[in-house]
PAZAPA-4460 file (N, C-alpha, C; in steps of 0.05 Angstrom, whole numbers, plus 32768, in hexadecimal, padded with zeros to 4 digits):
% residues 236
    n_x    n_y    n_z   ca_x   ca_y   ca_z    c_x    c_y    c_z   seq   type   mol
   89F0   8D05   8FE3   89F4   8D0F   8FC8   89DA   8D0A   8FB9     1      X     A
   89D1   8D16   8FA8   89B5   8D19   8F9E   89BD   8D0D   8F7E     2      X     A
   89AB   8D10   8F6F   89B5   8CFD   8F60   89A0   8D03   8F42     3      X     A
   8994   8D20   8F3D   8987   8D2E   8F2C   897B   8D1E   8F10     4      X     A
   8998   8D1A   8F09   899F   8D0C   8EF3   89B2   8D03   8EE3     5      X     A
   89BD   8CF9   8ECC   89D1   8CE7   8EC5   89DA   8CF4   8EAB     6      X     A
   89E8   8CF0   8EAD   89F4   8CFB   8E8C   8A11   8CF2   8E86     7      X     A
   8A1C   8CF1   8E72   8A2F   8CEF   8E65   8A2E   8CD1   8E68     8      X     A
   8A2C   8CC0   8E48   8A2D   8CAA   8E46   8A41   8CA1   8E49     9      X     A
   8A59   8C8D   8E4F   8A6F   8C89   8E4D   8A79   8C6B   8E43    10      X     A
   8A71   8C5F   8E48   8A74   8C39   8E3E   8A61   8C29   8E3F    11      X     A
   8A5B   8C15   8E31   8A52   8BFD   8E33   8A55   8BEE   8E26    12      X     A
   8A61   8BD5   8E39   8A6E   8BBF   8E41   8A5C   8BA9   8E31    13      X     A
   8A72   8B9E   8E15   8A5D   8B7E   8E0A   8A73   8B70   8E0A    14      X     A
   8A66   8B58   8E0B   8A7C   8B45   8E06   8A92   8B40   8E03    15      X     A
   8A86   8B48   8DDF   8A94   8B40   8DC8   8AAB   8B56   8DCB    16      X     A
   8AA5   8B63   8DD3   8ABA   8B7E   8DD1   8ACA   8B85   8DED    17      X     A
   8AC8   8B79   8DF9   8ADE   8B88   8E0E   8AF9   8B72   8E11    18      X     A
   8B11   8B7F   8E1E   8B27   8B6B   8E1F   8B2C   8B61   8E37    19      X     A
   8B40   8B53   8E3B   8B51   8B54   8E5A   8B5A   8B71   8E67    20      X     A
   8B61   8B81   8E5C   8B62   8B96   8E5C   8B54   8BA8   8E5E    21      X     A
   8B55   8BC5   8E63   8B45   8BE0   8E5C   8B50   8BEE   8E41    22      X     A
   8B5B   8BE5   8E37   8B6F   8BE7   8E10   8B6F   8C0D   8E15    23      X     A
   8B66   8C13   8DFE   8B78   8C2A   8DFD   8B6D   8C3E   8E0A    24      X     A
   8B54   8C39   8E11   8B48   8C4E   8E2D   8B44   8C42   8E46    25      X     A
   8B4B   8C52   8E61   8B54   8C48   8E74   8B38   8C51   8E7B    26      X     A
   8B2D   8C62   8E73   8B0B   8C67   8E7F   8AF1   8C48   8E81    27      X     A
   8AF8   8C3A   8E70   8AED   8C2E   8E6B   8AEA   8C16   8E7B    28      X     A
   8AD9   8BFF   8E8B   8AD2   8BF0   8E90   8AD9   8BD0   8E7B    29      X     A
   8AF1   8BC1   8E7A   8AFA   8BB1   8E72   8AF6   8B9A   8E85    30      X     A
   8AF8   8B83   8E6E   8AFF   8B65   8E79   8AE5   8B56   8E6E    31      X     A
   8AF4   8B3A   8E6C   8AE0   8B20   8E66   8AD4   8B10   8E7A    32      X     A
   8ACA   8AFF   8E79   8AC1   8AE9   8E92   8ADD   8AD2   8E91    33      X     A
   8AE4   8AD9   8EA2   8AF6   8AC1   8EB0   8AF7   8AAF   8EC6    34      X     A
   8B06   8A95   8EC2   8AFC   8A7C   8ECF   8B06   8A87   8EF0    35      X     A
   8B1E   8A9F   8EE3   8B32   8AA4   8F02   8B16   8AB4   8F19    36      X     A
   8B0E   8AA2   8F22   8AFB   8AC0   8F34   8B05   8ABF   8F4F    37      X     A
   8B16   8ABD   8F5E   8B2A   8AB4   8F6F   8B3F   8AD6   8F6D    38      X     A
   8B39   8AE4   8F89   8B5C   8AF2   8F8B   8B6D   8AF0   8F7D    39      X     A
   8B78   8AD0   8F86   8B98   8ACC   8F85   8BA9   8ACF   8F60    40      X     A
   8B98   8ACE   8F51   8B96   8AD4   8F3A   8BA7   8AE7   8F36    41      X     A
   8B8A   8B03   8F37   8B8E   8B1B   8F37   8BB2   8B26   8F4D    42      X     A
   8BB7   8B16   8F60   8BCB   8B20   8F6E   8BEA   8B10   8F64    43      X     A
   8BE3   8B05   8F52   8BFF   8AFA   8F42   8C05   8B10   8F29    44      X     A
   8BE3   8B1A   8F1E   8BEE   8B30   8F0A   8C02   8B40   8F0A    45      X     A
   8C0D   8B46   8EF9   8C21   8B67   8EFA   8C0E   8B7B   8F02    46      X     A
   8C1F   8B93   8F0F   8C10   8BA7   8F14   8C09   8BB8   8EFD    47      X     A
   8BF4   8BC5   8EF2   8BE8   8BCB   8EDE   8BF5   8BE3   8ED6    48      X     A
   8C04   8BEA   8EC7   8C11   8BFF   8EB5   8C04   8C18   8EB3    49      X     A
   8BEB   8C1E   8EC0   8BE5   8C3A   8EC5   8BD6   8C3C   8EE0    50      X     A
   8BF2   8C29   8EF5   8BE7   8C29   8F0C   8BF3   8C4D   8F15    51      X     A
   8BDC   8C61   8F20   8BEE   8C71   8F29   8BFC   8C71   8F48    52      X     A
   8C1E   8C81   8F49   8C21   8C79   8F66   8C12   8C90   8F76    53      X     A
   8C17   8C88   8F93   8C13   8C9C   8F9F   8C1F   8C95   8FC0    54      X     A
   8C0F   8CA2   8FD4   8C23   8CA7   8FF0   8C25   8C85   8FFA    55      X     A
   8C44   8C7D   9007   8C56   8C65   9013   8C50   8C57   8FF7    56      X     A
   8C4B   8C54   8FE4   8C52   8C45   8FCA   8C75   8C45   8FCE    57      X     A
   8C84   8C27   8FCB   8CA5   8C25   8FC8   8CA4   8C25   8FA5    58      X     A
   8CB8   8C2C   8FA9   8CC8   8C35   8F82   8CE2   8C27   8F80    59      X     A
   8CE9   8C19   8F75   8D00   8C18   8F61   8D09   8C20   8F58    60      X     A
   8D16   8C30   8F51   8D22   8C4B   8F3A   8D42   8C41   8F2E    61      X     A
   8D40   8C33   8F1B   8D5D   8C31   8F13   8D6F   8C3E   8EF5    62      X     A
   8D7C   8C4C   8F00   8D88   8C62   8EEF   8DA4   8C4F   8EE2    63      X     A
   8DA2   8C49   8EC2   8DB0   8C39   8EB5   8DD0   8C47   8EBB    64      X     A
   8DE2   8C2A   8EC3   8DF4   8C35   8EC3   8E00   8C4B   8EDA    65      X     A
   8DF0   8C52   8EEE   8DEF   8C65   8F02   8DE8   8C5B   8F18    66      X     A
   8DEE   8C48   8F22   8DF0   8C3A   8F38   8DE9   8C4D   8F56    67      X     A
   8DED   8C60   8F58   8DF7   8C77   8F6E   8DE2   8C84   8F6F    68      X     A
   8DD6   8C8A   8F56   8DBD   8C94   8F51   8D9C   8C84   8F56    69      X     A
   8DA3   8C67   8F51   8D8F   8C57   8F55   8D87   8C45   8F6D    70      X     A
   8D70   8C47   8F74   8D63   8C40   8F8F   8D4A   8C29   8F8E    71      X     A
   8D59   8C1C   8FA3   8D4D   8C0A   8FA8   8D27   8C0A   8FC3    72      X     A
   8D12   8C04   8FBB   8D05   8BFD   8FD1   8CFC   8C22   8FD8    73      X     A
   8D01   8C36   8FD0   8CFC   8C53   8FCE   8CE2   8C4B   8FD2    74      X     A
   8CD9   8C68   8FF1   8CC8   8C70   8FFC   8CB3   8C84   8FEB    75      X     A
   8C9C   8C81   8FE3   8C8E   8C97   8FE8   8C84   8CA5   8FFE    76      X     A
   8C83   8CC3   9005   8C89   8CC9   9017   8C60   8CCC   901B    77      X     A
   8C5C   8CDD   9031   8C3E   8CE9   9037   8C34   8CF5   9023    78      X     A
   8C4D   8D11   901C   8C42   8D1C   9004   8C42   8D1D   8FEF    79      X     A
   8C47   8CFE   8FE7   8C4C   8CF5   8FCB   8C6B   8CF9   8FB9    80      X     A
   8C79   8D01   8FC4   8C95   8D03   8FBD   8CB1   8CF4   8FCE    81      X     A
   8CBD   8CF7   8FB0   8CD6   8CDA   8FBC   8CEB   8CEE   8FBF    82      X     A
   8D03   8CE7   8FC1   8D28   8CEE   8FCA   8D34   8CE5   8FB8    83      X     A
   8D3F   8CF3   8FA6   8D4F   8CEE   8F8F   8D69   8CF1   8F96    84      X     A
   8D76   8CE3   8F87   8D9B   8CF2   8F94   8D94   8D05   8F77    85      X     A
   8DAF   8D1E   8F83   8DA9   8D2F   8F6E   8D93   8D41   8F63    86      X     A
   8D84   8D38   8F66   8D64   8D44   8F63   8D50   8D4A   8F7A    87      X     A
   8D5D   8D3A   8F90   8D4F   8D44   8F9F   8D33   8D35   8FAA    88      X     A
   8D20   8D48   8FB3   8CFC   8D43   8FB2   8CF4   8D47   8F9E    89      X     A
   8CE0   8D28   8F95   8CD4   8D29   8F73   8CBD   8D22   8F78    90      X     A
   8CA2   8D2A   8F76   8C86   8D25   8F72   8C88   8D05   8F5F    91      X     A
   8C7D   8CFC   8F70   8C73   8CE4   8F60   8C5D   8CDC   8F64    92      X     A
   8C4C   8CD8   8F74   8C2C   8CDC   8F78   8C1F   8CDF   8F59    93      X     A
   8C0D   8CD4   8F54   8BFF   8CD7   8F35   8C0C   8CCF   8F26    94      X     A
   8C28   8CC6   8F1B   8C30   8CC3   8F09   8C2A   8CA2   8F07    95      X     A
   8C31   8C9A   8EF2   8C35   8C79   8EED   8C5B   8C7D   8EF1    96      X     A
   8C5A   8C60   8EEF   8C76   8C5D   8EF1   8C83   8C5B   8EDC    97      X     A
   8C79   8C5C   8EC1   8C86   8C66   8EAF   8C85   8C86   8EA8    98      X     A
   8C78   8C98   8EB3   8C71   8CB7   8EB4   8C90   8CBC   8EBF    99      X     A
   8C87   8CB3   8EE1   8C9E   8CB4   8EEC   8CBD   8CB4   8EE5   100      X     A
   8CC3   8CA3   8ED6   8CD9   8C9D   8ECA   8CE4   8CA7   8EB8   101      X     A
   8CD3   8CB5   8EA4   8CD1   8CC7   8E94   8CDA   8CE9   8EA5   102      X     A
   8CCF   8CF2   8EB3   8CD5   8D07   8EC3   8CE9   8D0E   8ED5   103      X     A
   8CF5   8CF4   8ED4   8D0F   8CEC   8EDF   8D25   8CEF   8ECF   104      X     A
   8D1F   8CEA   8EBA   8D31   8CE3   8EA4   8D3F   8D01   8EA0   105      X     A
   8D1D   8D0D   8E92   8D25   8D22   8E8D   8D32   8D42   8EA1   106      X     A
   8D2D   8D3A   8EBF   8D39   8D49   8ECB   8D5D   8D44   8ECC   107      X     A
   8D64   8D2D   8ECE   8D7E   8D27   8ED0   8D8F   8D27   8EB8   108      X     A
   8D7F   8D2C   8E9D   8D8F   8D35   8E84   8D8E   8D49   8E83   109      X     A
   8D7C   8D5F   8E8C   8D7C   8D76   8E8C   8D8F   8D86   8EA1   110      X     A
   8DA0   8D7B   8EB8   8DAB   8D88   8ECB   8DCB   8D77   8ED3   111      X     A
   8DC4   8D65   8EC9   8DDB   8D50   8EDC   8DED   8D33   8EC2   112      X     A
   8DD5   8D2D   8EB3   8DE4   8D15   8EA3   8DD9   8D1B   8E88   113      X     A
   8DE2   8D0C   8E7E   8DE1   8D06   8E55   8DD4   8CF0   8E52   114      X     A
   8DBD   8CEF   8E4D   8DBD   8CD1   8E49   8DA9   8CC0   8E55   115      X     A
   8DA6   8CCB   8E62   8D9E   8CB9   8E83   8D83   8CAB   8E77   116      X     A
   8D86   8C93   8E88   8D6F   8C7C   8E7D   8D60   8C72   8E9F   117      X     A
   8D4C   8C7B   8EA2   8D45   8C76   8EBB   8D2B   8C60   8EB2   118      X     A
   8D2C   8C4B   8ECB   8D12   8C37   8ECE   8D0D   8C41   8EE2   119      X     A
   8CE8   8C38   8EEA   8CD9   8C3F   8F04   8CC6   8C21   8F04   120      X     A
   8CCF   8C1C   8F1D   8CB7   8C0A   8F1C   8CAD   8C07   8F3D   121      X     A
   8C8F   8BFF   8F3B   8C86   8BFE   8F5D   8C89   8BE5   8F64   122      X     A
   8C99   8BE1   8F7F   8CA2   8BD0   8F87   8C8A   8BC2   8FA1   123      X     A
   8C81   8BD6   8FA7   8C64   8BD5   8FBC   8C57   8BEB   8FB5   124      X     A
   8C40   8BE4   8FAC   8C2C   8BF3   8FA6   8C12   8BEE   8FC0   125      X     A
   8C09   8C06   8FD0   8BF8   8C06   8FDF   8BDF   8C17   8FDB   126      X     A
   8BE4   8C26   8FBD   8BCE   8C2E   8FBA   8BB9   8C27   8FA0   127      X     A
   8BC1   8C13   8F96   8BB3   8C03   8F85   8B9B   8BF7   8F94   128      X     A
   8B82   8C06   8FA3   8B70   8BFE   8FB0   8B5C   8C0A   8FA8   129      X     A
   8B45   8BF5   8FB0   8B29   8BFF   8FA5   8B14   8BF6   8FC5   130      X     A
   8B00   8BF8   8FC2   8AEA   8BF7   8FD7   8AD4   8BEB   8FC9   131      X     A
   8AD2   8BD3   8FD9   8AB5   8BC1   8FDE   8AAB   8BC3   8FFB   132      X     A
   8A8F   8BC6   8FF3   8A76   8BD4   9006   8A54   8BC6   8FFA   133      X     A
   8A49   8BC8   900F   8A31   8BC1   900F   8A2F   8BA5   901C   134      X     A
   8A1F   8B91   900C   8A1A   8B74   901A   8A2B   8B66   900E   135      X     A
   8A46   8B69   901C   8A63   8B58   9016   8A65   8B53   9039   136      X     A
   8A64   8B3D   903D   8A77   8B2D   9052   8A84   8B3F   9060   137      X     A
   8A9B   8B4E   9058   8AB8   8B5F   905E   8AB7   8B74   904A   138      X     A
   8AA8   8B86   904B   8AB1   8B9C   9045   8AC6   8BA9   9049   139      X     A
   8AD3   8BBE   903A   8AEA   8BCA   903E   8AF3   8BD5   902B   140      X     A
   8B13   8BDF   902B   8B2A   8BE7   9015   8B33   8BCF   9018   141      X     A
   8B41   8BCA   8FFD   8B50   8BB7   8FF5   8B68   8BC5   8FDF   142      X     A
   8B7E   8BB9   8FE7   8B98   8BBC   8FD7   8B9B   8BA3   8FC9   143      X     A
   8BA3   8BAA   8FA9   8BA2   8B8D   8F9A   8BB7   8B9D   8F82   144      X     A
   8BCD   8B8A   8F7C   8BE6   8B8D   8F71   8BE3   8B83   8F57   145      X     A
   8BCF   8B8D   8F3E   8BC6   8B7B   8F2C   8BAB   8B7D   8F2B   146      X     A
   8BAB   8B77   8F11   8B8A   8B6D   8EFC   8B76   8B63   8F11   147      X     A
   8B5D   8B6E   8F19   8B4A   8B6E   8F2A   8B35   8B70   8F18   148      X     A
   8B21   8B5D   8F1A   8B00   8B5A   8F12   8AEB   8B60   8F24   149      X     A
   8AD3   8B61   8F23   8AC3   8B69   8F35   8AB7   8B47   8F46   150      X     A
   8AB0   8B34   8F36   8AB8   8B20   8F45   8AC6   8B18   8F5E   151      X     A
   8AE0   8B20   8F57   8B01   8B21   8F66   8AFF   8B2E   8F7E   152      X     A
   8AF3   8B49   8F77   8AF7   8B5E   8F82   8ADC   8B59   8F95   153      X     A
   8AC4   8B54   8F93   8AA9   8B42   8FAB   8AB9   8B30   8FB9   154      X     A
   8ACA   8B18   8FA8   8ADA   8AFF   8FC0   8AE6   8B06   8FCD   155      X     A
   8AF8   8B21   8FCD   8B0C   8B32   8FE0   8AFE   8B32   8FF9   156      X     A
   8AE1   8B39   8FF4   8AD6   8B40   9001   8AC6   8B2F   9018   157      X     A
   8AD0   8B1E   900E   8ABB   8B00   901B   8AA1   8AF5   9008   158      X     A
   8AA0   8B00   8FF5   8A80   8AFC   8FE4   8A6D   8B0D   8FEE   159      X     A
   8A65   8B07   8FE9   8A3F   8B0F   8FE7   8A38   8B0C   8FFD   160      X     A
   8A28   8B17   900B   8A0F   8B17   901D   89FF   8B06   9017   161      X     A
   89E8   8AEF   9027   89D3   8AE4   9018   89BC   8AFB   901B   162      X     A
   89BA   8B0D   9021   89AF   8B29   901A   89B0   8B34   9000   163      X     A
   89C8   8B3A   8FF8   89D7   8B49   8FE1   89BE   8B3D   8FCA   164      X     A
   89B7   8B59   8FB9   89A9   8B62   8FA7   89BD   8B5A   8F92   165      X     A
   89C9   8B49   8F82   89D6   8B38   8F70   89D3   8B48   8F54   166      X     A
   89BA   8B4E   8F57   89B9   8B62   8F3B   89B7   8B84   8F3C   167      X     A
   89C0   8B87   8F56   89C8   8BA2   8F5B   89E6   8BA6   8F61   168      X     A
   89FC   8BA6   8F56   8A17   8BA8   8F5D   8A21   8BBE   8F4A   169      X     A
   8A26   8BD5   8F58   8A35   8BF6   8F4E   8A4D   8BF6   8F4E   170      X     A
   8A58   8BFC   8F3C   8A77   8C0C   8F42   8A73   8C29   8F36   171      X     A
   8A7F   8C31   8F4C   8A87   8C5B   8F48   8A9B   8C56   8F46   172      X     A
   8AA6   8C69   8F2F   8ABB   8C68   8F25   8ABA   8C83   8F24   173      X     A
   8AD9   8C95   8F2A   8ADA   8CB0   8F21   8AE7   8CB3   8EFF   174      X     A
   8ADF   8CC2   8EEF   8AE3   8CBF   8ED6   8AEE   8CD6   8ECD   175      X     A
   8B0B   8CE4   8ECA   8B10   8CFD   8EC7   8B06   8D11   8EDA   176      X     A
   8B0B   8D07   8EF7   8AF9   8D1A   8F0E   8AD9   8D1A   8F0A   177      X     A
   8ACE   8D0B   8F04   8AB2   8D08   8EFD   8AAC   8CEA   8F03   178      X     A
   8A96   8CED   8F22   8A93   8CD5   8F24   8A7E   8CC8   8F15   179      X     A
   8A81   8CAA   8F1B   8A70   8C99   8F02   8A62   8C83   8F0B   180      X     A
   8A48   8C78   8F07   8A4B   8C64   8F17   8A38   8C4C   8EF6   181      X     A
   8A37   8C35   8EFE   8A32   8C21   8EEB   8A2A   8C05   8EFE   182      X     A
   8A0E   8BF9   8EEE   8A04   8BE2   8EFF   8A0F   8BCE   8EF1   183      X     A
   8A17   8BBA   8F02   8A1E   8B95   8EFB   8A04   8B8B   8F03   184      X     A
   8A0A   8B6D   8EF6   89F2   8B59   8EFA   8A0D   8B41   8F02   185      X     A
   8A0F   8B3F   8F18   8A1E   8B25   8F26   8A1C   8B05   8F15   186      X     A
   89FE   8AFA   8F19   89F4   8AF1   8F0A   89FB   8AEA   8EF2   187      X     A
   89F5   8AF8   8EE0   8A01   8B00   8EC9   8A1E   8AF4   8EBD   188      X     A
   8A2F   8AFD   8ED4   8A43   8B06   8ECB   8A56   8AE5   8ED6   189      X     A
   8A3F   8AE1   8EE8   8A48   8AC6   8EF1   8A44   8AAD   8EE0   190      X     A
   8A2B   8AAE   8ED4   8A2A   8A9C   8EC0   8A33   8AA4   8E9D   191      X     A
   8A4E   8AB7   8E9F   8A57   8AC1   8E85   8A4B   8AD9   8E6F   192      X     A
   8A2D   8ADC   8E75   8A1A   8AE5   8E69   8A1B   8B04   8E6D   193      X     A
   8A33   8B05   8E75   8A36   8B26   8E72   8A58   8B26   8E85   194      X     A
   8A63   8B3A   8E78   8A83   8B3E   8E7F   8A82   8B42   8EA0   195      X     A
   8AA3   8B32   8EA5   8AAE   8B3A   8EC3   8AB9   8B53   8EBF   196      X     A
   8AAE   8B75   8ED2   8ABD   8B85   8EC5   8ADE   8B84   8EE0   197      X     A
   8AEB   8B8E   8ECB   8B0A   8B97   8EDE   8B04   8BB2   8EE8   198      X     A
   8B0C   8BA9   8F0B   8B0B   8BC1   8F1E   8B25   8BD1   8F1A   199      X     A
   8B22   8BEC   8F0E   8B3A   8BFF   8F15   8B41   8C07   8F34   200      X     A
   8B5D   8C1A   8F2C   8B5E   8C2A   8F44   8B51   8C3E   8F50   201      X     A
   8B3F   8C37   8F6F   8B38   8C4F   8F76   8B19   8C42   8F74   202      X     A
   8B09   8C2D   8F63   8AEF   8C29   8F5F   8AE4   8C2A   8F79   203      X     A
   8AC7   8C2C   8F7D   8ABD   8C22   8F91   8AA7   8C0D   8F8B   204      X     A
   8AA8   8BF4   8F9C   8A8F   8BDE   8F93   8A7F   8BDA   8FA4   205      X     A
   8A65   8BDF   8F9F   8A4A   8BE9   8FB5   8A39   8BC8   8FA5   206      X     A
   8A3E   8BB0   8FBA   8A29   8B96   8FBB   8A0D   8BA0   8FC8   207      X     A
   89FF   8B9C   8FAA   89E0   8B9D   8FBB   89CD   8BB6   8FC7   208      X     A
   89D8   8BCF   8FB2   89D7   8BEA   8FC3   89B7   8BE6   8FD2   209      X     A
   89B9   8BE8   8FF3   899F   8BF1   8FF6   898D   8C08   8FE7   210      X     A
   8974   8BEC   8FE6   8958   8C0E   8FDE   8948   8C10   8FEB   211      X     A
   8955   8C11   9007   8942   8C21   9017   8952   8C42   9018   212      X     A
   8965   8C49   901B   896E   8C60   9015   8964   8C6E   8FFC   213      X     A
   8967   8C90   8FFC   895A   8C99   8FE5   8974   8C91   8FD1   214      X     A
   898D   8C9B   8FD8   89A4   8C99   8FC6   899D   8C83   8FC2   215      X     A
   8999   8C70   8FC3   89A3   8C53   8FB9   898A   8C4B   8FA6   216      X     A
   8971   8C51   8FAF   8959   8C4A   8FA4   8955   8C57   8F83   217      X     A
   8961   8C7E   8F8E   895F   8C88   8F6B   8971   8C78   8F5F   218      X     A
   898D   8C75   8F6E   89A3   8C6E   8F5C   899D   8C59   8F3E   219      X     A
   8994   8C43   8F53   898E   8C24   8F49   8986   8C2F   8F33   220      X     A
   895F   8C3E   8F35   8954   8C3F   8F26   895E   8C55   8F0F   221      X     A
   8972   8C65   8F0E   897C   8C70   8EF8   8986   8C65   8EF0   222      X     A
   89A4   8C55   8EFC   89AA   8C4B   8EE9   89A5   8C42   8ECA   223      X     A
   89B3   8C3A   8EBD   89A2   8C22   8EA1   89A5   8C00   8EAB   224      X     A
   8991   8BFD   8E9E   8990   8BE9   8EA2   89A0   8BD2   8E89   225      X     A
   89A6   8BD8   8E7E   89CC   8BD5   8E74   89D9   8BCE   8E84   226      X     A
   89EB   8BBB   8E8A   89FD   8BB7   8E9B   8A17   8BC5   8E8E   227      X     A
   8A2C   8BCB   8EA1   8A3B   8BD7   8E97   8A38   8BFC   8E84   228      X     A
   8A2C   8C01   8E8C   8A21   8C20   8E84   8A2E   8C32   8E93   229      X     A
   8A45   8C3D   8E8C   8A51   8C52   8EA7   8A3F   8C6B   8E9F   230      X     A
   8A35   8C77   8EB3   8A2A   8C94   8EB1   8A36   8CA1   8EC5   231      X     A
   8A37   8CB9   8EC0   8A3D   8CCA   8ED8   8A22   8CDC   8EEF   232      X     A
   8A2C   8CDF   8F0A   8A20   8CE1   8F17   8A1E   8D06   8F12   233      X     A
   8A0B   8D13   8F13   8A0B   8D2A   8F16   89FF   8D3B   8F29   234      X     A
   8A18   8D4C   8F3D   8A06   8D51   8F58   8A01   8D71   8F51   235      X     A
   89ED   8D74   8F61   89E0   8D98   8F61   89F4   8DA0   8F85   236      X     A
***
C-alpha cells in the first residue's frame, strides 16, 4: 500500500481530556493511565455496549413474559444470522445487542404480539478481537471480553521485544470504512506523561514498525509527531 499522503484530521488525545471511555464518539481514541496494566483487569470488564456481534457470537434473547419465545446460549450462525421461533432467520451480525433487541421487538409487535419487550445480551463473544504484530513476543489475534488498553493489549502479547522501537507503536484503525493509523510513545505512556489509549474492535497494533521497509519507513515519518493523532491513510 503506498502511502501519498494523509488527510483528514481526526483526534488528539491530552490528558486532561480523555475518559475511561470513548464518551459520545466511538471514533475516538479514549482512556487514562492506569495502575491496571495486566489482562486480567480488562477480562473482568463488561463487554462494551457497542460491541458489534457477528459469526459463532452466543446470544441470550429473553422475550418478557414469553418464555417459549426466549433462548438461551443462541448460536450465531456463519452468515451472521440466528433462529427465532416465529420469526424465523434474523441477521444479527453488525448490530449491538441493544440494536438487536430493538429489531426484535419491533418485528414481533408488528406480526405476532402487543407489547413485546425483548433483552439481547452476548453471552460469548468471539469477535471482540484485535491484532498485535511487530516486536511483541507472541504476536497474533486476541479475543478480549471488555475494556482493553494498548499497554494490555502489548502484555497479551508477551511485551515487547528488546528490539521493539518503544517510540514507534501504530494502531490502524478503520474509521467509517476509512482506514487510520496513529503513533504511541510506550515510554510515555508508561511513565503517565501521555494517555494509555483503549484498543477497540477490529484495531490493529504494529510494536516497533520496521524502517527498513518503504511502508513502514514513510509511514513513521508522516505520521505527527503528536502522539495520538489519528490520520487517515490515503491509497492511489
Amino acid at each position: 500500500m503506498r502511502i501519498p499522503g494523509f488527510v483528514c484530521f481526526v483526534a488528539a488525545i491530552s490528558l486532561g481530556g480523555c475518559s475511561s471511555r470513548s464518551g459520545s464518539n466511538p471514533n475516538l481514541l479514549a482512556g487514562t493511565f492506569t495502575a491496571q496494566s495486566g489482562p486480567t483487569a480488562a477480562i473482568r470488564d463488561a463487554l462494551p455496549s457497542s460491541y458489534k456481534i457477528g459469526p459463532l457470537d452466543e446470544l441470550k434473547i429473553v422475550v418478557f413474559k414469553e418464555p417459549d419465545l426466549s433462548s438461551e446460549d443462541l448460536p450465531v450462525d456463519l452468515g451472521g444470522t440466528v433462529s427465532l421461533p416465529l420469526i424465523g432467520q434474523f441477521q444479527a451480525s453488525g448490530t449491538t445487542a441493544a440494536e438487536l433487541g430493538q429489531l426484535i421487538t419491533a418485528r414481533l409487535n408488528s406480526e405476532y404480539l402487543r407489547n413485546a419487550q425483548v433483552a439481547v445480551s452476548v453471552t460469548k463473544p468471539v469477535n471482540y478481537s484485535f491484532t498485535v504484530d511487530g516486536e511483541v513476543e507472541k504476536p497474533g489475534v486476541y479475543a478480549i471480553p471488555g475494556k482493553l488498553t494498548l499497554l494490555q493489549a502489548i502484555a497479551l502479547g508477551e511485551g515487547a521485544t528488546e528490539f521493539a522501537k518503544k517510540g514507534d507503536v501504530v494502531i490502524f484503525r478503520d474509521i467509517d470504512g476509512q482506514r487510520h493509523a496513529a503513533r504511541f510513545d510506550l515510554r510515555e505512556i508508561r511513565t503517565a506523561s501521555a494517555p494509555d489509549p483503549v484498543i477497540l474492535q477490529g484495531d490493529v497494533v504494529v510494536v516497533g514498525y520496521s524502517s527498513s521497509s518503504r511502508f513502514g519507513r514513510d509511514l513513521v515519518l508522516a505520521l505527527p509527531g503528536l502522539a495520538g493523532v489519528f490520520v487517515a491513510l490515503v491509497r492511489r
